[in-house]
BANU-485870 format. One record per residue (C-alpha): x, y, z; residue number from 1. Coordinates in Angstrom, 2 decimals, padded with zeros to 5 digits. Each point is the difference from the previous one (the first is absolute). Layout:
N
ATOM      px      py      pz   i
ATOM       X       Y       Z NUM
...
END
This chain:
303
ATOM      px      py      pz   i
ATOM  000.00  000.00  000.00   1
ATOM  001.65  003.58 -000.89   2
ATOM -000.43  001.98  002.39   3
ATOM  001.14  004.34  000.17   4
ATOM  002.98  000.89  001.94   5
ATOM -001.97  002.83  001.44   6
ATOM -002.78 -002.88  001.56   7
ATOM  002.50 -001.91  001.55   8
ATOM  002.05  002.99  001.89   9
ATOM -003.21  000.82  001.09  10
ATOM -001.30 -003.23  001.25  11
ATOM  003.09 -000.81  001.80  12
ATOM  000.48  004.18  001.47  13
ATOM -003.60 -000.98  001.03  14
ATOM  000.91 -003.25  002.19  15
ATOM  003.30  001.01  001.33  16
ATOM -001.04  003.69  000.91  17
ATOM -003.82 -000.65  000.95  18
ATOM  001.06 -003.40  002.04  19
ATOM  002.29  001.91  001.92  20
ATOM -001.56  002.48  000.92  21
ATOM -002.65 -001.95  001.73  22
ATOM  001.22 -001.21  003.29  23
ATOM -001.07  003.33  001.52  24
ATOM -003.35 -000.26 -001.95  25
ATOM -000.60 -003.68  001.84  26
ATOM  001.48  001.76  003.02  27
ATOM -002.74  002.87  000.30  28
ATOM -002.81 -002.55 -001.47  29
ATOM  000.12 -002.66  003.17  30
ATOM  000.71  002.60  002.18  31
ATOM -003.77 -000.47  001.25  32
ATOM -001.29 -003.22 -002.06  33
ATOM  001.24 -003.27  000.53  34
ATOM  002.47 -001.30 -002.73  35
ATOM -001.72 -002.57 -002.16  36
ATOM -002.88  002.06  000.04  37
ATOM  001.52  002.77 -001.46  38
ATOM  001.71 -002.03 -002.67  39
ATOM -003.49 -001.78 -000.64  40
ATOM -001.99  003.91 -000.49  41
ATOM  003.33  001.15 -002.10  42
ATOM  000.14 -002.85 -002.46  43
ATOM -003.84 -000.57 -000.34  44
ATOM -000.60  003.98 -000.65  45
ATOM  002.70  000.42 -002.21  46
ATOM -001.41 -003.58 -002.02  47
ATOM -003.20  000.87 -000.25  48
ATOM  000.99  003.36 -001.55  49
ATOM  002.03 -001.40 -002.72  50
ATOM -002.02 -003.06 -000.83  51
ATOM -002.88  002.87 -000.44  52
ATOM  002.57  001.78 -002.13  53
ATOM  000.70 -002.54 -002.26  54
ATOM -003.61 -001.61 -000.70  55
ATOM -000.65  003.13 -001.46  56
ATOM  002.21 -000.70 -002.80  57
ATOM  000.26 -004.05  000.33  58
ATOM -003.14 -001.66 -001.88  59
ATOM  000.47 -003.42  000.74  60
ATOM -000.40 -000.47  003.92  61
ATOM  002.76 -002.32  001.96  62
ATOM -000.48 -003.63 -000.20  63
ATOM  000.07 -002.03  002.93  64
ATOM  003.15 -001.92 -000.52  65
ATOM  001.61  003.97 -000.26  66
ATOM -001.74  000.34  003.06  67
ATOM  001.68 -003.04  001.49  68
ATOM  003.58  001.21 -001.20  69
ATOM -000.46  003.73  001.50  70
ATOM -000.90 -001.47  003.55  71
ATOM  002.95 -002.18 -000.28  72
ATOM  002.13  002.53 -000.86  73
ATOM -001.50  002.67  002.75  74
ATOM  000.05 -002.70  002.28  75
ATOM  004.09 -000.09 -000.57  76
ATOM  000.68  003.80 -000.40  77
ATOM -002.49  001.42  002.31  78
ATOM -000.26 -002.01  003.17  79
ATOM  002.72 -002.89 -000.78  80
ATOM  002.56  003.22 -000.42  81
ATOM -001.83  003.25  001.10  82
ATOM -001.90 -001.67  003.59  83
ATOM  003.05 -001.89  000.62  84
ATOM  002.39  002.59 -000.01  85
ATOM -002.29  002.31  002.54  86
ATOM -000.52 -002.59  002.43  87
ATOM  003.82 -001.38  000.11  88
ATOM  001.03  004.39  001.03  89
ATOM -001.62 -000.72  002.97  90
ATOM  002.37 -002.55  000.87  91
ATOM  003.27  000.92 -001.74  92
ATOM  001.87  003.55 -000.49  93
ATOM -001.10  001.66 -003.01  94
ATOM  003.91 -000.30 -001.03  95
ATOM -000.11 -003.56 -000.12  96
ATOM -003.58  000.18 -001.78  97
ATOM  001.23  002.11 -002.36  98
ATOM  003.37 -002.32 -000.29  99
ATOM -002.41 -003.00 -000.36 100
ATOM -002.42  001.24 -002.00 101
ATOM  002.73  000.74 -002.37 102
ATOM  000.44 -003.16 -000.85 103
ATOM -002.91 -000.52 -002.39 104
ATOM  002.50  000.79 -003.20 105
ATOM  001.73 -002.96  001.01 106
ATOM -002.79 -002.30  000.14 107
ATOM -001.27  001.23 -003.44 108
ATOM  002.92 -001.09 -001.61 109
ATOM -000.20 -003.24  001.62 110
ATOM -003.58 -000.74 -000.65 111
ATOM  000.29  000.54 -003.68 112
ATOM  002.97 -001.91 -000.43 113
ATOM -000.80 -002.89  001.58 114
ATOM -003.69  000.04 -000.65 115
ATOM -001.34 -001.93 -003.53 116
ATOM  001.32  001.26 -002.84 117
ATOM  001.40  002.39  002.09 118
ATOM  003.22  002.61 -001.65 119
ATOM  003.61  000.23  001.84 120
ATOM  000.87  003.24  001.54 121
ATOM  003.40  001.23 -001.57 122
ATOM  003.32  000.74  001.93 123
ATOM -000.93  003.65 -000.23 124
ATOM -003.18 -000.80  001.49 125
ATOM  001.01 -002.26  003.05 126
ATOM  002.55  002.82  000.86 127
ATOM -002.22  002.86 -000.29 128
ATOM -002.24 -001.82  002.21 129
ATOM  002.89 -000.62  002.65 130
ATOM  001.34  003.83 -000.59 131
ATOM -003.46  000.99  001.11 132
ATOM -000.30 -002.04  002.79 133
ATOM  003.50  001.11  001.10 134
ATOM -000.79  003.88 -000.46 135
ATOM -003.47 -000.39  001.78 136
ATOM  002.42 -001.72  003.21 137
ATOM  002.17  002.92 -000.01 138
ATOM -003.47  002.43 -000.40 139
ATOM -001.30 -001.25  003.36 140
ATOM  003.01 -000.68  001.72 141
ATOM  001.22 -003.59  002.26 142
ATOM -002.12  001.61  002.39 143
ATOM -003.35 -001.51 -001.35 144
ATOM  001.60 -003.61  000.69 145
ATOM  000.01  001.00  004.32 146
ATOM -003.24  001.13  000.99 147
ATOM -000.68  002.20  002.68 148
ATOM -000.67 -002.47  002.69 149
ATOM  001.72 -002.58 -001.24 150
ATOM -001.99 -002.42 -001.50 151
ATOM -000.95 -000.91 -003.54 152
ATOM -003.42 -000.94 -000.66 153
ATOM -000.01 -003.08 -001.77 154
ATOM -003.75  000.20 -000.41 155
ATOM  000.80  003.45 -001.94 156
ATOM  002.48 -001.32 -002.04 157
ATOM -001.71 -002.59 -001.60 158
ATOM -002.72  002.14 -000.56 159
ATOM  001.99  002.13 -002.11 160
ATOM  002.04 -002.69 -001.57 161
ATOM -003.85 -001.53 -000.44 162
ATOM -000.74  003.66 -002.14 163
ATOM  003.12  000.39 -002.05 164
ATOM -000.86 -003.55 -001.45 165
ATOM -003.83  000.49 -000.39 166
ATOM  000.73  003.74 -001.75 167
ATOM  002.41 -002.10 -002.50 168
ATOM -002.30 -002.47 -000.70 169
ATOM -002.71  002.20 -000.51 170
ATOM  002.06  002.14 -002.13 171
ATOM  001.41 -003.76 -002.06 172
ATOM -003.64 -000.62  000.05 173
ATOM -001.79  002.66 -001.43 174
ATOM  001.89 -000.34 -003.56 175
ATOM -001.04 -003.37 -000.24 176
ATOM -003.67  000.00  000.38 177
ATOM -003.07  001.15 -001.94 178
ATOM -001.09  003.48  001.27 179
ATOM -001.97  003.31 -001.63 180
ATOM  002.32  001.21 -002.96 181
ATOM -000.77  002.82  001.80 182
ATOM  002.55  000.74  002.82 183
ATOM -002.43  002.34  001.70 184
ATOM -003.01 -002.02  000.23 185
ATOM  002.87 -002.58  000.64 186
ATOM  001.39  001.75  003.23 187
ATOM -003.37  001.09  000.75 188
ATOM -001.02 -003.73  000.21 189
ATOM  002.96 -000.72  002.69 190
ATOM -000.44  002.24  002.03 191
ATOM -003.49 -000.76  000.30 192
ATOM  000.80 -003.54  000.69 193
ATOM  002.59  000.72  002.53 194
ATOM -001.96  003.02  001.53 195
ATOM -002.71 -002.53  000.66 196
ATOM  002.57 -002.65  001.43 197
ATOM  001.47  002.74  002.18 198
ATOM -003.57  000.75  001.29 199
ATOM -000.58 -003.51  000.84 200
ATOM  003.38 -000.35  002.10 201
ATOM -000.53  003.30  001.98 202
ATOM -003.38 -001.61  001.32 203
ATOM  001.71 -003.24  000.66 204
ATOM  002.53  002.19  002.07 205
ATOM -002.65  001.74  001.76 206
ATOM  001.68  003.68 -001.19 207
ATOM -003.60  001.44 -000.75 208
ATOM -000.84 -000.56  003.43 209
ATOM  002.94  002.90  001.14 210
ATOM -001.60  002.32 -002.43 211
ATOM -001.07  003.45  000.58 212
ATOM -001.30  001.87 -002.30 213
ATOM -000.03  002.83  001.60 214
ATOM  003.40  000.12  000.52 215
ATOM  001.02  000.36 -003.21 216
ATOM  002.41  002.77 -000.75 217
ATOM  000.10  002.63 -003.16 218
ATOM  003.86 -001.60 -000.08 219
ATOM -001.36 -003.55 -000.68 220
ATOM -002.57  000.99 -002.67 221
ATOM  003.03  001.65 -001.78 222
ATOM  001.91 -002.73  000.33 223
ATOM -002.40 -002.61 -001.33 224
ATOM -001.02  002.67 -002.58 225
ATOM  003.80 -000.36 -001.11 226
ATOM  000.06 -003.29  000.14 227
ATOM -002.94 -000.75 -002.02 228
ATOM  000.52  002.45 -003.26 229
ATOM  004.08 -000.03  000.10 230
ATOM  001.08 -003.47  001.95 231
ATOM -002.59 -002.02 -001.69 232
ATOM -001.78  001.23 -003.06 233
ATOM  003.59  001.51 -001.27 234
ATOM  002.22 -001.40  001.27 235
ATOM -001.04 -003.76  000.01 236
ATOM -001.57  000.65 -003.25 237
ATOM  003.22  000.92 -001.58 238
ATOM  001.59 -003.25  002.24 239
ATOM -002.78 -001.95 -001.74 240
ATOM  000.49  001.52 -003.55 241
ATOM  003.75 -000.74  000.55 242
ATOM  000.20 -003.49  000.76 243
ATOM -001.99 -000.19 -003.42 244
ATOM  002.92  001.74 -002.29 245
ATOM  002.87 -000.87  002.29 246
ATOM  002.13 -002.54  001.79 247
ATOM -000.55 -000.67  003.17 248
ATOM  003.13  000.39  001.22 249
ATOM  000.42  003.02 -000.99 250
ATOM -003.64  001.10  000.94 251
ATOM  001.24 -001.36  003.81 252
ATOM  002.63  002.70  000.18 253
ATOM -002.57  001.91  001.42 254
ATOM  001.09 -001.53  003.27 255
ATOM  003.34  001.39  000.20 256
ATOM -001.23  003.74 -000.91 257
ATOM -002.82  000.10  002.16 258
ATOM  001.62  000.63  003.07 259
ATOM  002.60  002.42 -001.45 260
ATOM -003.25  002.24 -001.21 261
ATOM -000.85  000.04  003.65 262
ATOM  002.73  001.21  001.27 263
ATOM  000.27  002.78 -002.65 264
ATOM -003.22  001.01  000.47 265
ATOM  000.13  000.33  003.70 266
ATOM  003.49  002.20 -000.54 267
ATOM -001.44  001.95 -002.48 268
ATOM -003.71  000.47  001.70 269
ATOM  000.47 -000.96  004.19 270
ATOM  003.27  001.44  000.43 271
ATOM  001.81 -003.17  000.71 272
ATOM  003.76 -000.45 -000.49 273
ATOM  001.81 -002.01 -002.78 274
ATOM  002.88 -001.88  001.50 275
ATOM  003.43 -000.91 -002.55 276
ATOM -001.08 -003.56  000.56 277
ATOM -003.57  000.88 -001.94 278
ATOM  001.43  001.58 -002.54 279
ATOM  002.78 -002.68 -000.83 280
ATOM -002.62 -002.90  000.49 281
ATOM -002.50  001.84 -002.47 282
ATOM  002.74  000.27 -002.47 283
ATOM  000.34 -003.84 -000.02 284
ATOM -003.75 -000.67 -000.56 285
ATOM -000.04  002.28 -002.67 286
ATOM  003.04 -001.71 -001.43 287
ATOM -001.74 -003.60  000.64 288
ATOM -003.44  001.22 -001.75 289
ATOM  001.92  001.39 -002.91 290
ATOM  001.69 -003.25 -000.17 291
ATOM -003.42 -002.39  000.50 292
ATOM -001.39  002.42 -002.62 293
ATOM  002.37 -000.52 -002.55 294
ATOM  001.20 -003.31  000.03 295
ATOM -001.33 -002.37 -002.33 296
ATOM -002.03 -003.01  001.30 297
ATOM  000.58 -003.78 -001.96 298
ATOM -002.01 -000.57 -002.67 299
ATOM  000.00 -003.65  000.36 300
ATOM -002.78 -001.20  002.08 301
ATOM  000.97 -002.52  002.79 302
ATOM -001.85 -003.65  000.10 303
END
């Protein structure tokens, strides 16, 4: 499929910038509604809005079997991934989440190589992944391997080792089943699927329960307001839209830049201080994605 130049920079700005700029979004969002239940309002909103979007265009409404494949993939991405990762930070530092989480570029290229069919990643590719995972170390520091008191959560870190896995799969996944030629209505569908999974597992955790609506803050409806139009109908959009046109592998690198948006944003907007350590681990993941990026995969399918 040819695809502009101009679509892709924008697609990827979209994930790497957007992404990253969301942990204070999620931050301000469960500030007064219980986790799962604010994942489960942002993804269902934000689905409903672009499956209405796109059946205003799409003729031909999605077939059950496409129904099937979008719940399996939301299932993967949204709460396999997405749920996992917010209930393992209540368990682990958010270094070693972040450190963790940052392994999903690495199961990618696993998954599709040994899967079926599947292609081997190159030399470039294998290192890339490694440079990333070695410049995303250095970004949060040997620091994230002690926590505070002492004691490392196995619980947690299975949870997130659980995610990284379930986000590559769903990402492996989603290329390889029938869905909407449409990626809206597409992304639309998942969401809905996983929003409705999410809403389920917030009842079967009791979280509506410690709900009160009145508490709700102006700082949470902004929050979810961001998270809804830029974290999910752009930004996973363009995530979706991506995995269509591009390799996974190098779609993953979104891992590695994520957290180096973060802390750019917060020195640019909160007033927080870049150390020499940032700035020499970002220039290492940039070096790694530019690597992933351009390295050329094999074109012989493995048996």
């Amino acid at each position: 499929m040819a695809v502009s130049r101009g679509k892709l920079i924008a697609a990827f700005a979209a994930v790497y910038v957007i992404w990253g700029s969301t942990y204070l979004a999620i931050l301000f969002a469960i500030e007064t509604i219980p986790p799962l239940l604010m994942a489960a309002g942002r993804f269902s909103i934000a689905g409903l809005i672009l499956c209405g979007w796109a059946r205003r265009s799409e003729r031909a409404p999605p077939t059950r079997i496409q129904w099937r494949n979008a719940a399996m993939v939301g299932a993967l991405l949204l709460v396999g991934g997405n749920a996992s990762v917010v209930l393992a930070e209540r368990l682990v530092p958010s270094g070693l989440s972040a450190l963790l989480v940052a392994t999903t570029p690495i199961f990618i290229v696993l998954i599709e190589w040994l899967r079926p069919h599947g292609t081997k990643p190159s030399l470039g590719v294998i290192a890339g992944v490694l440079l990333g995972a070695i410049g995303l170390f250095v970004l949060i520091g040997p620091s994230a391997l002690h926590p505070a008191n002492g004691e490392l959560r196995i619980a947690g870190v299975a949870l997130l080792t659980f995610a990284s896995f379930a986000w590559a799969a769903g990402s492996i996944v989603s290329q390889h089943v029938e869905l909407p030629s449409s990626a809206t209505l597409a992304t639309g569908m998942q969401m809905i699927c996983g929003g409705a999974i999410l809403v389920v597992l917030s009842l079967i955790m009791g979280e509506p329960m410690h709900f009160d609506v009145s508490q709700i803050s102006a700082r949470y409806l902004a929050g979810l307001l961001y998270l809804v139009t830029f974290g999910s109908m752009i930004a996973y959009s363009a995530f979706v839209w991506l995995l269509r046109v591009a390799p996974p592998a190098h779609v993953a690198t979104y891992a590695y830049v994520n957290p180096v948006v973060a802390l750019f944003l917060g020195w640019a907007f909160a007033g927080e201080q870049l150390s020499a350590r940032t700035v020499v681990a970002s220039a290492i993941i940039i070096a790694a994605v530019a690597l992933i990026t351009t390295a050329r995969g094999s074109t012989h399918p493995e048996t």
